[in-house]
C-alpha positions, 0 to 999 in steps of 0.5 A: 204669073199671078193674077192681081186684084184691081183698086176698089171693091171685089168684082162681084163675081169673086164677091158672090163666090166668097159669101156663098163659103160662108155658113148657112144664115140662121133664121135669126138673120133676116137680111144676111151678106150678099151682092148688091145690100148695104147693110144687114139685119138681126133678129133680136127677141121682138127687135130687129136690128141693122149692122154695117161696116165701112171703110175710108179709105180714099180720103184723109183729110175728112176721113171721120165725116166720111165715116159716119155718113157712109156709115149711116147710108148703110143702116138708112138704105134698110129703112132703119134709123142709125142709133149707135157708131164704133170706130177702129182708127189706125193710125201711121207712125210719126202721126201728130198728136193735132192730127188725131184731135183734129180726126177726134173733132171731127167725128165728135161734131158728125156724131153729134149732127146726126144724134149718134151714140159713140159705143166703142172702138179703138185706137192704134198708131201702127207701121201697118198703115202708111196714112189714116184709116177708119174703119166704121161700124154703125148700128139701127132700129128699124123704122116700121115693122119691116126692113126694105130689101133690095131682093125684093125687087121685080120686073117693073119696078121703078128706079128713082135716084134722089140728088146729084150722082158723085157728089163724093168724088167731085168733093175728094178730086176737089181737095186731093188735086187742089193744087194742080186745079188751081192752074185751070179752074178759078178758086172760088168754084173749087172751094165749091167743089169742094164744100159739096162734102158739106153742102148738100152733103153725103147723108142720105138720111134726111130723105130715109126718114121722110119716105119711110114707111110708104106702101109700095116702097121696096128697097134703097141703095147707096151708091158708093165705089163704082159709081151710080152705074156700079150701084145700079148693077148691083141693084139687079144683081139683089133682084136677079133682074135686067135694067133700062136706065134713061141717061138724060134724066140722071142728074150730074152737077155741072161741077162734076161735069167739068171735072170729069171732061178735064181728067177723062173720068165717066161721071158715071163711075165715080164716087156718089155717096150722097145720092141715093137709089130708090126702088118702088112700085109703079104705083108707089112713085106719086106716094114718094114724091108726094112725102119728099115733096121739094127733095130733088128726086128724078126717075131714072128708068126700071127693072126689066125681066130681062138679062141686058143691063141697058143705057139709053140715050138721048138720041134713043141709042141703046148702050150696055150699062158699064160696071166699074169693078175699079172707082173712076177716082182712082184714075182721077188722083193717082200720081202722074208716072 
C-alpha cells in the first residue's frame, strides 16, 4: 500500500531531502532554500533583494488579505522591506464575475494599506481548482546592509515572540464554523473572533520596521502552518540548536482558548500568522524592547547546545515540544463524518 502525505507542510524530513536534490547556490545567493527560512536573498550588483512565495489555501473568503500579509511576513522576517507583489489566482469553474471583484477589491485595498506595488501576475478560471486559490509572490529591499538569518542563531540566543499566537486560526475557525458556533458562543464574541484578521491583524511589519536594525538582533520568523510550536522547531532546525520554551509565558488570547477547549485543538498548533519570533542575543533583548516600546512582546525561553526541543511548564515539568507536521485547523474545520 502507498504511503500518503498528510494535509499541510512537507514533514520536514522530507522537505530538507528535496532541497538538498536541488543545484548547488551560486555566490549570488545569499540566503538560499532551506528548513526553517522564510524567505530568500539575491545579490544584485550592489542590491540585495528579498524573494518569497505563498499560498492560501486554507481561507477563501479573505484569501487576497491573507495573501499580502503573509506574503510581507515573509520578506519582514529578513529584515527587508516589502516593495512589490505578483499574484497567480486560480479560479473554479461557475465563478461570479462579483466573486472575483470582490477578490480584486480586496487585495487592491491591502496593497494599497502597506504601499505595495502590484507588478504582475495572472488570472485563470480552470476546473483544476474546485474553490479560490492564490498564490503569491512578493519582493524586498533590505533595510540595513545585512539580511537577518535565522542560521545564525547560537546556543543562548534568546526567543522572543511579539503578540498573541493563532490569531490566524482563532479568525478562519471563527468565520468557516460560524454556523455551528453560534449554537454555543454569543454572536458578538464571534464577530470578535473573527475581526481579529483585522484587528490587530496578521502583518508583522509594523513591529520589523521598528526594531530593525538593532545590534545584537540575529534573525525573525513567522509563525505559520503548524503553529507557534512547529515554527519554533523550525527556528532550531536553521541553527542546528536545542530549545527550552517557557509555556506560561507564551501569550494566547482568551478567544483562542475557548475555541481550542470547544474542538480539542492545542493552541500551540495552529495557524499564528500575525505573531512573530524574534531572535537575538542575550544582550540585545533591553535594545528591542527599548525600540518596541508599547508592542506586546514576551521572551519565551532560548537556544540551547543541546539536541531536546523542551516545554516547560508552570509546575516546572519538562515535556518534549511537539511538532505539527499537519496544522491543528485541519482537524478544526474539516467535515463531520
Amino acid at each position: 500500500m502507498k504511503k500518503t502525505l498528510p494535509a499541510g507542510k512537507l514533514p520536514s524530513s522530507l522537505l530538507k531531502k528535496l532541497i538538498n536534490e536541488l543545484p548547488k547556490a551560486n555566490q549570488s545567493i545569499i540566503v538560499p532554500p532551506g528548513v526553517g527560512l522564510d524567505a530568500a536573498c539575491i545579490k544584485t550588483g550592489k542590491k540585495l533583494i528579498a524573494v518569497t512565495t505563498d499560498p492560501i489555501t486554507f481561507s477563501t473568503k479573505h484569501i487576497a488579505t491573507y495573501s499580502v500579509a503573509v506574503n510581507i511576513n515573509d520578506i519582514a522576517c529578513l529584515g527587508c522591506h516589502p516593495k512589490w507583489f505578483l499574484a497567480c489566482l486560480l479560479l473554479p469553474l461557475k465563478t461570479c464575475e462579483n466573486e472575483l471583484k470582490q477578490i480584486w477589491h480586496n487585495l487592491v485595498t491591502e496593497l494599497k494599506r502597506y504601499q505595495i506595488q502590484a507588478v504582475g501576475g495572472h488570472v485563470e478560471i480552470t476546473d483544476a481548482v474546485t474553490k479560490p486559490l492564490i498564490v503569491g509572490e512578493m519582493l524586498g529591499e533590505t533595510l540595513s546592509k545585512e539580511v537577518l538569518n535565522t542560521k545564525n542563531g547560537r546556543p543562548g540566543d534568546q526567543i522572543l515572540l511579539w503578540q498573541n499566537i493563532s490569531i490566524e486560526g482563532t479568525a478562519i475557525i471563527a468565520t468557516e464554523l460560524a454556523h455551528k458556533l453560534n449554537k454555543i458562543i454569543p454572536k458578538h464574541k464571534i464577530s470578535k473572533m473573527q475581526k481579529l484578521l483585522y484587528n490587530p491583524g496578521i502583518c508583522i511589519w509594523p513591529i520589523v520596521k521598528k526594531i530593525v536594525p538593532t545590534p545584537g538582533l540575529v534573525a525573525c520568523h513567522d509563525p505559520t502552518e503548524g503553529g507557534i510550536a512547529t515554527a519554533l522547531h523550525e527556528l532550531a532546525d536553521a541553527c542546528n540548536c536545542g530549545l527550552k520554551i517557557d509555556h506560561a509565558a507564551i501569550p494566547i488570547l482568551p478567544e483562542t482558548a475557548l475555541l481550542c477547549r470547544l474542538l480539542k485543538l492545542n493552541p500551540l498548533g495552529l495557524l499564528a500568522s500575525g505573531s512573530l519570533l524574534i531572535l537575538c542575543r542575550k544582550e540585545a533583548v533591553k535594545k528591542i524592547l527599548a525600540k518596541a516600546k508599547g508592542e506586546p512582546i514576551a521572551v519565551i525561553g532560548e537556544l540551547t547546545s543541546s539536541k531536546q526541543r523542551l516545554l516547560i511548564m508552570q509546575n516546572g515539568k519538562k515535556n518534549i515540544l511537539p511538532r505539527f507536521d499537519a496544522d491543528e485547523i485541519v482537524r478544526g474545520i474539516k467535515p463531520a463524518p
